[in-house]
VORO-329394 format. One line per field, with one value per residue: x, y negated, z negated of N, C-alpha, C in turn. Coordinates in steps of 0.02 Angstrom, whole numbers. Layout:
nc1	(X,...) $
nc2	(Y,...) $
nc3	(Z,...) $
cac1	(X,...) $
cac2	(Y,...) $
cac3	(Z,...) $
cc1	(X,...) $
cc2	(Y,...) $
cc3	(Z,...) $
//
This chain:
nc1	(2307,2430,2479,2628,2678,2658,2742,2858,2850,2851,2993,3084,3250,3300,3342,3496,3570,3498,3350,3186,3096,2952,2889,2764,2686,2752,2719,2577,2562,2560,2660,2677,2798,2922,2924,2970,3105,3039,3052,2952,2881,2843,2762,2836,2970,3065,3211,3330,3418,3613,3600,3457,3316,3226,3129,3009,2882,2785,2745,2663,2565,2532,2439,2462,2536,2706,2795,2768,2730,2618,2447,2349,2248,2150,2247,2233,2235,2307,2300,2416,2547,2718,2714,2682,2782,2888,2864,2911,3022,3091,3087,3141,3235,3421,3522,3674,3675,3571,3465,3395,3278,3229,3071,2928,2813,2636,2593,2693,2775,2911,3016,3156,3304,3401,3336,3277,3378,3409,3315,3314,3435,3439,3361,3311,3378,3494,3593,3572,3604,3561,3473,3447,3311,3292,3177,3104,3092,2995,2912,2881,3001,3200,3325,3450,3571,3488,3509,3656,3711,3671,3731,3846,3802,3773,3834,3866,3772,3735,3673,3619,3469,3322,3201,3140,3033,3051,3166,3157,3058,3063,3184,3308,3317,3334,3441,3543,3495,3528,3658,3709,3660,3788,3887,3865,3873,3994,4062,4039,4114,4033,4012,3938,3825,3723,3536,3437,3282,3118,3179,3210,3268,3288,3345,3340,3399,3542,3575,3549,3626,3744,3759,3773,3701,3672,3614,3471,3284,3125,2957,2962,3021,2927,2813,2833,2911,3069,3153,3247,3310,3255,3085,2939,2751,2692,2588,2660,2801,2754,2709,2827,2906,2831,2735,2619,2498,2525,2513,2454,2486,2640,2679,2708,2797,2893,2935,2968,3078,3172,3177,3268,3382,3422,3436,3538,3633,3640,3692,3821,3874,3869,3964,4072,4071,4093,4220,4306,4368,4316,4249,4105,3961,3903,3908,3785,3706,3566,3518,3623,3692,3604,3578,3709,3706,3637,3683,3792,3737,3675,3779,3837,3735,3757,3903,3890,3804,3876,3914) $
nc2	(3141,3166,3307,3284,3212,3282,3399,3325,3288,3412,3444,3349,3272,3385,3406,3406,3362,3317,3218,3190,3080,3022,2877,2836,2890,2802,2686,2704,2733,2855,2922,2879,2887,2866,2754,2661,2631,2524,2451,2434,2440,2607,2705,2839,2858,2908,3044,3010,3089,3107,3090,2984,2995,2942,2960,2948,2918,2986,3116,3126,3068,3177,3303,3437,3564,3614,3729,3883,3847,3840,3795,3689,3645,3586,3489,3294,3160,3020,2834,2761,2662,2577,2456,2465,2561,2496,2368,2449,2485,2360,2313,2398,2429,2397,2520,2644,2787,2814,2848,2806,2850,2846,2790,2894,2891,2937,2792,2728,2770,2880,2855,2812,2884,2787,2705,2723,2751,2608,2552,2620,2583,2433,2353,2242,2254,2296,2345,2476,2637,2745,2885,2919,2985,3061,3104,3211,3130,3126,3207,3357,3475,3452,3397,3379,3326,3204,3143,3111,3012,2897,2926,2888,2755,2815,2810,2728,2765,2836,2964,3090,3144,3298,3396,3557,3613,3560,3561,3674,3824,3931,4042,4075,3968,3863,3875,3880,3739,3657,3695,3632,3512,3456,3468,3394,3255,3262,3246,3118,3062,3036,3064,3080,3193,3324,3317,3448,3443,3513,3634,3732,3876,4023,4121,4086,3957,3948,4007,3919,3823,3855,3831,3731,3620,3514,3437,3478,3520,3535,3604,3744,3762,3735,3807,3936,4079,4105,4254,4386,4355,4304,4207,4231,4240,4177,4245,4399,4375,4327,4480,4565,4498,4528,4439,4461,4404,4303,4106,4000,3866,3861,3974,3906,3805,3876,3961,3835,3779,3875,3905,3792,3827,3938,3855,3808,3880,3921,3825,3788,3926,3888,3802,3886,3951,3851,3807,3905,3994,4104,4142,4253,4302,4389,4310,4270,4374,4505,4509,4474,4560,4561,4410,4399,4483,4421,4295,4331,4372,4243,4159,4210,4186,4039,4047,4115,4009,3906,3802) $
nc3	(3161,3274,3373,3414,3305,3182,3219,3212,3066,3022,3076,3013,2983,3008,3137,3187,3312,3443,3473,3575,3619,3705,3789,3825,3701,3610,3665,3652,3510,3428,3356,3247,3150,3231,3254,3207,3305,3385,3305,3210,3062,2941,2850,2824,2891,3043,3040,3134,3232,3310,3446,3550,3650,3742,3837,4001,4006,4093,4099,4011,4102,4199,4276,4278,4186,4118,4181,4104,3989,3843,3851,3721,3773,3925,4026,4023,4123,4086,4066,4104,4142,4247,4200,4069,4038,4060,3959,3829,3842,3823,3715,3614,3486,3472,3443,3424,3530,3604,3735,3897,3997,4165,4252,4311,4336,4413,4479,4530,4667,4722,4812,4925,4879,4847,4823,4704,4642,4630,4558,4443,4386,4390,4289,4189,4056,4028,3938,3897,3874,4020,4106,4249,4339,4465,4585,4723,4860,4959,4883,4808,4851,4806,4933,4949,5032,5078,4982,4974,5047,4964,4837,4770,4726,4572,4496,4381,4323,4146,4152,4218,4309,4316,4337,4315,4421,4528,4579,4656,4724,4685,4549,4590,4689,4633,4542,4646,4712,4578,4577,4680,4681,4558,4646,4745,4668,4608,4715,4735,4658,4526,4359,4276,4166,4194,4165,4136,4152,4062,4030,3899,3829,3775,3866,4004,3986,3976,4096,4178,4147,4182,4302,4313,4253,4093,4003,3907,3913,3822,3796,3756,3621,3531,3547,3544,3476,3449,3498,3477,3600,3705,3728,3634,3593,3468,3396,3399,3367,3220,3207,3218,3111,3011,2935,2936,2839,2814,2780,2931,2934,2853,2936,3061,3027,2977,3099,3193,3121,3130,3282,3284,3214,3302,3429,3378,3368,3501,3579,3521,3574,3721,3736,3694,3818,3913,3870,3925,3865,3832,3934,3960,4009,3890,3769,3757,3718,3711,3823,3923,4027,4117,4131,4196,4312,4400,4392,4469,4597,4635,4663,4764,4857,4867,4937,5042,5113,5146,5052) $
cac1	(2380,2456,2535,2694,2697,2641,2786,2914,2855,2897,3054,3124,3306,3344,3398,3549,3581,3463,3275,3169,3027,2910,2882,2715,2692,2781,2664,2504,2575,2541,2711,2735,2877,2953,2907,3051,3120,3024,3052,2899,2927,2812,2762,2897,3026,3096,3276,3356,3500,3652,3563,3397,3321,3157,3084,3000,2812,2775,2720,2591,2505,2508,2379,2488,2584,2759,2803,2782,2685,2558,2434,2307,2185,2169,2303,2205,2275,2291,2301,2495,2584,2751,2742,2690,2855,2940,2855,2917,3097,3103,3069,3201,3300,3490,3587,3705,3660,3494,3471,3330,3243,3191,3001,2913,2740,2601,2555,2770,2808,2981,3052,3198,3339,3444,3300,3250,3433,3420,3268,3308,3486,3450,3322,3354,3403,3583,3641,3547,3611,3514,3469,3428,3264,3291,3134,3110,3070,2938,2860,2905,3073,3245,3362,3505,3583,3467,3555,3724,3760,3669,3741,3906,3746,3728,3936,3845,3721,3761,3663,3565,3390,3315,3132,3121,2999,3066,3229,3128,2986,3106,3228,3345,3311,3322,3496,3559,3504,3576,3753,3708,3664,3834,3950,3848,3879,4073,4103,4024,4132,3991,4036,3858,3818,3647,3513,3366,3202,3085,3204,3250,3236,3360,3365,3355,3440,3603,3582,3553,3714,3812,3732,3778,3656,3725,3564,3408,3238,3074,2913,2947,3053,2883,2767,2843,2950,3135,3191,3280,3339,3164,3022,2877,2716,2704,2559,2704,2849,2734,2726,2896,2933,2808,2713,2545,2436,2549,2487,2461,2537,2707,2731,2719,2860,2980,2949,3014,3145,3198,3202,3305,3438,3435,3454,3610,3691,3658,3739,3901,3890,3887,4031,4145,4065,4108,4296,4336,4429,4293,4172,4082,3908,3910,3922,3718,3645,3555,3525,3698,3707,3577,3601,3781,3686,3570,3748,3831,3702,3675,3840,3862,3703,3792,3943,3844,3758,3926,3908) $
cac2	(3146,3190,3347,3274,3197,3340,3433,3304,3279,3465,3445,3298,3289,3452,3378,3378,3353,3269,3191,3160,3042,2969,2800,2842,2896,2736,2653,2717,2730,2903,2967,2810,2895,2872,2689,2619,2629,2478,2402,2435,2504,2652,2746,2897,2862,2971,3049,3010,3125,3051,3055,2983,3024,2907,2986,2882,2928,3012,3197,3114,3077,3231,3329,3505,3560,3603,3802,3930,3811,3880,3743,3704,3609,3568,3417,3255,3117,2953,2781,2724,2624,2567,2373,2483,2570,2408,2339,2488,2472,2280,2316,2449,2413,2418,2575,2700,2862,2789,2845,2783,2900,2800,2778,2931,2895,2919,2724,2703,2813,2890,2813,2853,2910,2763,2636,2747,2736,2555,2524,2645,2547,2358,2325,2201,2295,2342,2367,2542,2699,2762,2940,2912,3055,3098,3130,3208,3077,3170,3252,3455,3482,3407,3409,3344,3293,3152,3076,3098,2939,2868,2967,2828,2710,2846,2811,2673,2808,2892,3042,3100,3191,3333,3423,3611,3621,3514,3603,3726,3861,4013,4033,4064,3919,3804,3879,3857,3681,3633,3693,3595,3428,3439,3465,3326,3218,3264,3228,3069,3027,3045,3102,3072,3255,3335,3343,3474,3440,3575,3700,3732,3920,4083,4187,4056,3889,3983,4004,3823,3765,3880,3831,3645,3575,3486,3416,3530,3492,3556,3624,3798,3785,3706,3859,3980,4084,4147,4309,4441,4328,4299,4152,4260,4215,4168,4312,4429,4369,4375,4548,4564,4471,4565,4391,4449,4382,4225,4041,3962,3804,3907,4022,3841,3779,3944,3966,3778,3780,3945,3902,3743,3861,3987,3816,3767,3935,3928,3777,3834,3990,3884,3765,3915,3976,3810,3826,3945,4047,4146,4130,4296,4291,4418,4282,4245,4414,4556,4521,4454,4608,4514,4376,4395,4511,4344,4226,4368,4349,4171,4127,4244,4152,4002,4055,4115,3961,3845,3742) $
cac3	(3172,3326,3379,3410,3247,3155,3208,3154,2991,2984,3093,3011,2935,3025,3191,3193,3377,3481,3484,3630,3595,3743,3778,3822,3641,3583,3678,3603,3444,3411,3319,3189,3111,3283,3299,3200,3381,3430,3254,3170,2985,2946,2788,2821,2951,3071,3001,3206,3271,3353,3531,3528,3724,3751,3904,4045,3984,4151,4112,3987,4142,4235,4292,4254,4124,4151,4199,4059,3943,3848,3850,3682,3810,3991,4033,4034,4136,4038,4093,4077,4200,4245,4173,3984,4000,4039,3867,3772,3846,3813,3626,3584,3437,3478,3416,3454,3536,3626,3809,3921,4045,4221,4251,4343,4338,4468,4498,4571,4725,4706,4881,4965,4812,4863,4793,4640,4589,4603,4530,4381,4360,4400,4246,4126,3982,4063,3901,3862,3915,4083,4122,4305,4343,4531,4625,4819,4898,4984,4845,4847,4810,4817,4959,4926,5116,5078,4912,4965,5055,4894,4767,4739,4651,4512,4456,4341,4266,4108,4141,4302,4271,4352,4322,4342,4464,4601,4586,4705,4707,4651,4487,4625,4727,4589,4525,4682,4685,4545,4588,4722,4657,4540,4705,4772,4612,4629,4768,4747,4587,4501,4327,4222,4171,4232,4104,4192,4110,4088,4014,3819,3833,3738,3918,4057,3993,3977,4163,4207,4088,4217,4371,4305,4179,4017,3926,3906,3832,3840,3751,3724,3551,3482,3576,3569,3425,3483,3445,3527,3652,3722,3690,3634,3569,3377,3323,3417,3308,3141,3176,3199,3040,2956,2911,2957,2843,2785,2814,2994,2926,2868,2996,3109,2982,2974,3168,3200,3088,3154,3333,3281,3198,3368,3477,3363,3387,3574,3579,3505,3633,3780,3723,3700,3869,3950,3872,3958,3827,3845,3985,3962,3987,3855,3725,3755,3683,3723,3901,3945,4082,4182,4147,4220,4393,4416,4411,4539,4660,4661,4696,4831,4903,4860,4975,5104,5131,5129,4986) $
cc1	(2393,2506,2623,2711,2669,2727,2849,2912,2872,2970,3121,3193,3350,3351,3425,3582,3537,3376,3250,3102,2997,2895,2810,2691,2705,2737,2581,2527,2554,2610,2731,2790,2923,2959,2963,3107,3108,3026,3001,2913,2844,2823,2833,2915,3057,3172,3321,3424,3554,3620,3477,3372,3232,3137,3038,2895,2760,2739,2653,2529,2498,2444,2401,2545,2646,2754,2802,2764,2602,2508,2377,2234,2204,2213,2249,2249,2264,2324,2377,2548,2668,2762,2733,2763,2904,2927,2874,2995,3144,3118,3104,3229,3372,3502,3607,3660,3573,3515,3400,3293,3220,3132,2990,2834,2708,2608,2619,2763,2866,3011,3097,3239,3378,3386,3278,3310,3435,3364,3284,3392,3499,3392,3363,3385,3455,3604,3616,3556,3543,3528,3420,3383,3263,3225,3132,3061,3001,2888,2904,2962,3141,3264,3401,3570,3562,3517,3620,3748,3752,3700,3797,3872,3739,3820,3910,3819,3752,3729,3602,3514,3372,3250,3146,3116,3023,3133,3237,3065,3014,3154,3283,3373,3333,3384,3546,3568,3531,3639,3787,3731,3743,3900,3941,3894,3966,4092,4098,4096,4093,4004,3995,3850,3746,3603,3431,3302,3137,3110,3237,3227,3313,3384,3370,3388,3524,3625,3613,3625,3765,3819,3765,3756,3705,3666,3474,3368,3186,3020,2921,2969,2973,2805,2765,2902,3024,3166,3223,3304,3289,3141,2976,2808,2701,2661,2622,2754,2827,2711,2784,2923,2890,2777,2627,2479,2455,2500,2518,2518,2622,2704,2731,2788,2907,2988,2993,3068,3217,3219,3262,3370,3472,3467,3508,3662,3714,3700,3822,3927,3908,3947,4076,4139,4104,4206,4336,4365,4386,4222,4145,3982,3865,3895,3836,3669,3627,3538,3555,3695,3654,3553,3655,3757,3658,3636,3746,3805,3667,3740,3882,3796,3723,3854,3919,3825,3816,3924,3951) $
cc2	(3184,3258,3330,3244,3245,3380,3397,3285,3348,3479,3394,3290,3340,3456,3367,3353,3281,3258,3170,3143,3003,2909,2824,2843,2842,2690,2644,2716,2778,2950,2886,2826,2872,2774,2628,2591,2571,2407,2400,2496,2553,2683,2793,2882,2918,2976,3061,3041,3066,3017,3053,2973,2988,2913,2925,2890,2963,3061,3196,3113,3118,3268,3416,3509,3606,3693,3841,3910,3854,3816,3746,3679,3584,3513,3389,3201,3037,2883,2746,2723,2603,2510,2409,2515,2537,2385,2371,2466,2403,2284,2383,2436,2439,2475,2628,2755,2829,2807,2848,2832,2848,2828,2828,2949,2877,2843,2708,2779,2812,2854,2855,2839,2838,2705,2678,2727,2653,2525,2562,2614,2468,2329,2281,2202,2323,2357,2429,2586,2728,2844,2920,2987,3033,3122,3163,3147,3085,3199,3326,3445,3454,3444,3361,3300,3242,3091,3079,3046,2893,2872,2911,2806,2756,2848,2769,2726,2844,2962,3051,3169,3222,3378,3486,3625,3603,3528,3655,3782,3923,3995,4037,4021,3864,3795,3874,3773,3624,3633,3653,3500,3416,3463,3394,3261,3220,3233,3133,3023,2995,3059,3107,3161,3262,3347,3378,3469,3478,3640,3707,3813,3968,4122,4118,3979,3926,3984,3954,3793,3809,3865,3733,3609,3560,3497,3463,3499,3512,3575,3703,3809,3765,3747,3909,4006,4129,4179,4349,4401,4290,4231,4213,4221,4204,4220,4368,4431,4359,4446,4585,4540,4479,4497,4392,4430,4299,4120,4018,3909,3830,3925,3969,3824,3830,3932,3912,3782,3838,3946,3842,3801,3912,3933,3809,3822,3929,3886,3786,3879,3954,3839,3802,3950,3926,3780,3843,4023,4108,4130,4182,4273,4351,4402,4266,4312,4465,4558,4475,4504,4589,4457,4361,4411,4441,4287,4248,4339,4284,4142,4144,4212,4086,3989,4052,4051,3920,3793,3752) $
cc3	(3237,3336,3355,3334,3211,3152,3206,3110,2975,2991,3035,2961,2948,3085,3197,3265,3444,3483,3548,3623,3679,3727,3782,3764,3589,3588,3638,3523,3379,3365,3283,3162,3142,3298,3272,3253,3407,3361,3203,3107,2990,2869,2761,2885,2979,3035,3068,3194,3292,3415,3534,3606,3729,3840,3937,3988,4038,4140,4062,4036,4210,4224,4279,4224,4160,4142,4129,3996,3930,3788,3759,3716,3867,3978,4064,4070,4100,4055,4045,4138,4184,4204,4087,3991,3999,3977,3827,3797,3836,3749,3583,3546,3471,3421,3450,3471,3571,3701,3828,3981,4107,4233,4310,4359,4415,4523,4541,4619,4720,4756,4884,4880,4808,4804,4744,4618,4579,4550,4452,4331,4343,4338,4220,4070,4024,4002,3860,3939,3962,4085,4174,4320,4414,4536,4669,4837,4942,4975,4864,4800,4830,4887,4980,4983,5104,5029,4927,4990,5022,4832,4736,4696,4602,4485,4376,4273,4219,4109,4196,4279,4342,4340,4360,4398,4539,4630,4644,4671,4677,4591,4521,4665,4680,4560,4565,4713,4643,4541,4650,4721,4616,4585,4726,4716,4625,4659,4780,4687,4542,4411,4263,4225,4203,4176,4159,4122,4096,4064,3950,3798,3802,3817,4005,4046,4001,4051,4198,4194,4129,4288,4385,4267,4126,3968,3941,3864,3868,3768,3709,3646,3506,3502,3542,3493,3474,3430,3492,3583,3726,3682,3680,3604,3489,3338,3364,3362,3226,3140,3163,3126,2986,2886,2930,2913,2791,2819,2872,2974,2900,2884,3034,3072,3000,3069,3197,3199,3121,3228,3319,3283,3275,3422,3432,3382,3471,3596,3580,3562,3697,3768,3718,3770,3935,3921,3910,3944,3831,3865,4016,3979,3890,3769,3724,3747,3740,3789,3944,4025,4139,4219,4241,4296,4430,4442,4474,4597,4695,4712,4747,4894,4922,4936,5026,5120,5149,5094,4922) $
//
């Protein structure tokens, strides 16, 4: 059994929000619960959220794992091409709440932004929601001068993608970036939200969702246990929870479950943050106060810069 399926036979039923299943995955046929997706019935079926988020299959075949990952074995790279995530996206069952991720694997060169957006909008399947994944064109990191006389082609997209890393080499750089890309997007009449990839965290997504981000997703809720406002490590939080000589397989279960419940609160927090009625950072816990120093001084780099 596969990791990933492992931890949605413990997740399952208690998503209330959103799923993000790889095609890659689909492909191999390593999360059957998951494969109902392509139509194939299965012992125990997945229990799917409203938004079901089928990723390109891309970071399967990386060579490094994504920032702040704490790995169980080197990253192997594994033979999966663009024409397999065409066969997985051909074979989608229709339903609501399905969005498609555009193809980011090695074997395609990102190109200039202008031909990624077309290539990740002009498939044949027009009738499934697109989350267009932005590259640099270059490799490295974005800069965004480039996509703006492209940016009009992403009016189509329901939701424009964005990876950590490429955001820039600093937490600064990257939050800057992003307040970047959604001026860009504006101005374009743009109005797909930003989903950054790479980040499902208690102390730095909060950031991102102010900097501009909408949709978040990453590894740490399934690493990592959240407490205090912090990811820590899981023998950390069974000493904290005073579970030290309970079973591996439940404290994997409570921990899950437990980050689920912390991501639903956060949720809530940033929806009354993005209100307005009260757009404290204050509302995100015990280190709200630097949080809030970290906004200050972005957005005075922000200014500075003219953007």
């Amino acid at each position: 059994m596969s990791e990933a399926e492992e931890i949605l036979q413990l997740v399952n039923g208690q998503l209330r929000t959103a799923l993000l299943v790889s095609a890659f995955d689909l492909h191999r046929q390593t999360i059957p619960m998951a494969c109902s997706l392509l139509g194939h019935p299965s012992q125990e079926e997945a229990l799917f959220p409203p938004l079901v988020v089928v990723d390109s299959g891309g970071y399967e075949t990386q060579s490094q794992w994504e920032s702040g990952f704490v790995p169980l074995a080197e990253p192997v790279p594994r033979k999966y091409e663009y024409d397999d995530y065409l066969a997985v996206t051909r074979r989608l069952q229709p339903r609501s709440g399905l969005l498609v991720v555009s193809y980011d694997g090695p074997d395609v060169p990102a190109g200039p932004y202008e031909q990624q957006i077309r290539r990740a909008l002009d498939l044949d399947t027009s009738d499934i929601a697109r989350d267009v994944l932005l590259k640099p064109p270059a490799g490295g990191t974005h800069a965004w001068k480039d996509l703006a006389p492209a940016a009009a082609g992403l009016r189509s997209a329901t939701v424009v993608g964005v990876t950590v890393p490429e955001l820039g080499l600093t937490l600064a750089d990257r939050l800057m970036t992003l307040a970047q890309l959604r001026t860009v997007l504006d101005e374009a009449g743009v109005m797909a939200p930003i989903h950054v990839f790479g980040s499902l965290d208690p102390l730095l997504t909060p950031l991102y969702f102010a900097f501009g981000g909408e949709l978040f997703d990453g590894l740490s809720w399934s690493r990592y246990a959240f407490r205090g406002g912090l990811s820590i490590h899981v023998d950390q939080a069974a000493l904290l929870d005073d579970q030290l000589d309970q079973d591996p397989g439940y404290l994997r279960g409570y921990r899950l479950l437990g980050n689920l419940q912390y991501l639903e609160s956060l949720q809530e927090r940033m929806r009354e943050y993005a209100t307005g009625h009260n757009s404290e950072f204050a509302l995100f816990g015990e280190h709200s106060t630097r949080m809030r120093a970290v906004y200050e001084q972005v957005q005075e780099r922000i200014s500075r810069s003219g953007h």
